[in-house]
N, C-alpha and C positions, 0 to 999 in steps of 0.2 A: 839476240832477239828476245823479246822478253816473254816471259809463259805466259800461258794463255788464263790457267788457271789464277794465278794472281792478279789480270785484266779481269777475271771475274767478280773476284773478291770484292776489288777495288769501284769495281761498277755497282757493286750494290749499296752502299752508301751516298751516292751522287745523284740517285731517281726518285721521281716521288711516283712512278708510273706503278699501276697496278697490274699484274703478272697471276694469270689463271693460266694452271697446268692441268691435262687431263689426268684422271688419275688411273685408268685402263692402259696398261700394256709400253707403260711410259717409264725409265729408267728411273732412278731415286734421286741421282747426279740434277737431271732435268727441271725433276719435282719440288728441287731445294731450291731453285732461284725466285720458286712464287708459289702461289696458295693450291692445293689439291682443288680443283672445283669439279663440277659435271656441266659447265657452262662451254667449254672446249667441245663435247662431244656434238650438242647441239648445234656447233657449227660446223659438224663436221671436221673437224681439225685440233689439234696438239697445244697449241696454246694460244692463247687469248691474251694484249696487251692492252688494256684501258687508259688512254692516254689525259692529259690534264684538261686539253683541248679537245675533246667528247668523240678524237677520234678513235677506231678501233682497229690494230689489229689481228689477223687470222695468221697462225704457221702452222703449214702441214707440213710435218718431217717425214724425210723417205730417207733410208738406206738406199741404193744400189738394190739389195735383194727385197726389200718392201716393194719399193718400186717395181718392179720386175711382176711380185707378187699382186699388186694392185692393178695394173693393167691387166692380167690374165683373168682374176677373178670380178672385174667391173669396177671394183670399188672409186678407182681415180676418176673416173667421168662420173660419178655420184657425189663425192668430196667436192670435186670443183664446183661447186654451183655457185651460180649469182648473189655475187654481194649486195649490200644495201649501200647508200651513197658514200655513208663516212666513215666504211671498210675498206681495207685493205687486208686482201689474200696473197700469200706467200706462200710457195710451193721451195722448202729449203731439203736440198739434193746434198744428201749426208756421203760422204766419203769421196776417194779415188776410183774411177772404175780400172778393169785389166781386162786384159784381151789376147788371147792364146792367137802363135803364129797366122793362123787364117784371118784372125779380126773380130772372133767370136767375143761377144761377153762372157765374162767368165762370173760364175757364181759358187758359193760353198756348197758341197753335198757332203752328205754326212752317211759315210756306211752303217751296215749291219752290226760290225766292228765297234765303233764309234769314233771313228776316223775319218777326221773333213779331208776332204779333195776339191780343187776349183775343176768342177763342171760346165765346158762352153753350154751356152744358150745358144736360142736361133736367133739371136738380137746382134748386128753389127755394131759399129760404133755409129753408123751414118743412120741407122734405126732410131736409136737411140739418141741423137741430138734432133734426129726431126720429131718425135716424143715431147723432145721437150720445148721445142720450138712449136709444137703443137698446145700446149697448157699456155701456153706465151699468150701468144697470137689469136688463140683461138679461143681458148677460153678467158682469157685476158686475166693469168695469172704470173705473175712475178716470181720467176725463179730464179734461187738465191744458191750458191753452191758453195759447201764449206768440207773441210778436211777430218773435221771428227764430232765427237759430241761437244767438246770444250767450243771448238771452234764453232759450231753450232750454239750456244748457248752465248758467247760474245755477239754473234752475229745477231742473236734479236735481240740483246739490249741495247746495244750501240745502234740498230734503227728506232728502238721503243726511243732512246734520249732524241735523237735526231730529230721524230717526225715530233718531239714535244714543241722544239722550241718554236716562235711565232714567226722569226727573218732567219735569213740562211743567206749568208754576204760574201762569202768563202771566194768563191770565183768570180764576184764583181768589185772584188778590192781591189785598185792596183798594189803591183810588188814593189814593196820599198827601195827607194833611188839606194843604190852604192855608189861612191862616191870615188875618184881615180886612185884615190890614195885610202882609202876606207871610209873615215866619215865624211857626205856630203858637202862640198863648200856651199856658199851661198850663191853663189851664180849656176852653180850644178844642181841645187833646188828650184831656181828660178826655168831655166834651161827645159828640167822635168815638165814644170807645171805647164808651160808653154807647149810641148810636146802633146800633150793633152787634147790640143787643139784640133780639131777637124784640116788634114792635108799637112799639117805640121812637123818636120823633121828638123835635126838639126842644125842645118843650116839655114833651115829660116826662123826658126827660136834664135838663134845668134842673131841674125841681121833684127829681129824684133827688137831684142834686149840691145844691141847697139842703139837702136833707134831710141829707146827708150834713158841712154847715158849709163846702162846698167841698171835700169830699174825696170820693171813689167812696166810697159803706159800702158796702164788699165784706171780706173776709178772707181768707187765702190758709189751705189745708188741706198746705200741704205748708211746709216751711223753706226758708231761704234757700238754704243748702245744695244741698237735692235740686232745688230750681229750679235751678243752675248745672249739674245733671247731667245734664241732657234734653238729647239729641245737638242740636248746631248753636246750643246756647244760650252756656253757658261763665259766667265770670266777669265780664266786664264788660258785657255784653250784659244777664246775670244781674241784676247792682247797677240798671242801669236799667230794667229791668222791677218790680223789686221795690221800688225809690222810687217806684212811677205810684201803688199802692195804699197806704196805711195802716198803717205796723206794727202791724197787730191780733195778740193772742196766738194761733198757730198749731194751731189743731184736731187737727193732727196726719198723720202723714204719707200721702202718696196712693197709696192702694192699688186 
């Protein structure tokens, strides 16, 4: 698996996104992925992403023991307040929790000594996920939960790139045909496309492309032409779309 701290690295030359860090009480590690500002604290939160498309990010980072710490003292219903339209607030839940035999949370206490011990809380686990299903729902804040600071600090650049770009196509692509023997035949591409169709299974893409002598009967309403002219298509892209069906004579152009 690969580190995390080289997915950092690697991510800083790939963003044009602008990255304000607070500079109060915020690690060095953090402070080095973006610019010290005081624009962070004004919102209330840890860091600020300025994105290309004017939207913005908010992340409030909480430890396990912040957290803890922030609902005793008020401060997380003061943090949370109301965004403005083209914010986006993120409530990012820094670490693992643990839980002594009863269910307790457990948190560091630090002796006399100066010797930490995990000290239960009066917080259950079921406390504590309606907590956070409370900042959810209620405040209608987005909690984000990661494993350490590294993992924290991937986690907002890889949503900073994400919310930059303008389509997001990931899950309305179909998954590329395999083919029985690895690469597709041509009736195994046909078969697919057909499949596509509304109530369409395989045996009736078969019985279609029978009907067809082996070929899709379909016809195209537009020419070759005005196919290579639809943005992202082009000319050779074009040629290959337009040998999958038939040269039937052209209906005419799509209007």
């Amino acid at each position: 698996m690969e580190d995390s701290s080289s997915c950092i690295e690697e991510f800083s030359s790939m963003t044009a996104v602008t990255i304000l860090v607070s500079g109060s009480g915020e690690s060095s590690k953090l402070k080095s992925i973006g610019i010290v500002s005081p624009l962070p604290e004004k919102f209330s939160c840890d860091v600020v992403c300025l994105l290309p498309n004017r939207l913005t990010l908010l992340f409030q980072r909480k430890t396990v023991v912040d957290f803890l710490a922030s609902l005793n003292d008020g401060r997380l219903s003061k943090d949370l307040a109301k965004t403005e339209e083209d914010e986006f607030r993120y409530l990012i839940f820094e670490g693992e929790p643990k839980y002594d035999k009863e269910g307790f949370l457990l948190r560091p206490w630090r002796s006399r000594r100066g010797k930490v011990f995990p000290k239960p809380t009066r917080f259950k686990r079921e406390h504590l996920m309606k907590m956070l299903f409370s900042v959810r729902y209620t405040h209608g804040v987005e909690v984000l939960h990661t494993k350490d600071l590294n993992d924290t600090i991937l986690t907002i650049q890889m949503l900073a790139e994400y919310l930059s770009k303008e389509t997001h196509l990931g899950f309305l692509q179909r998954p590329k045909i395999r083919g029985e023997w690895g690469i597709p035949s041509g009736e195994e591409r046909k078969l697919n496309f057909l499949q596509g169709l509304p109530g369409v299974g395989v045996k009736i893409a078969k019985g279609i492309l029978a009907a067809g002598e082996g070929n899709i009967p379909m016809q195209w309403v537009v020419t070759k032409e005005e196919l290579m002219e639809i943005p992202f298509i082009g000319e050779a892209k074009g040629e290959k779309i337009w040998g999958f069906i038939p040269e039937w004579e052209p209906v005419g152009p799509l209007r």
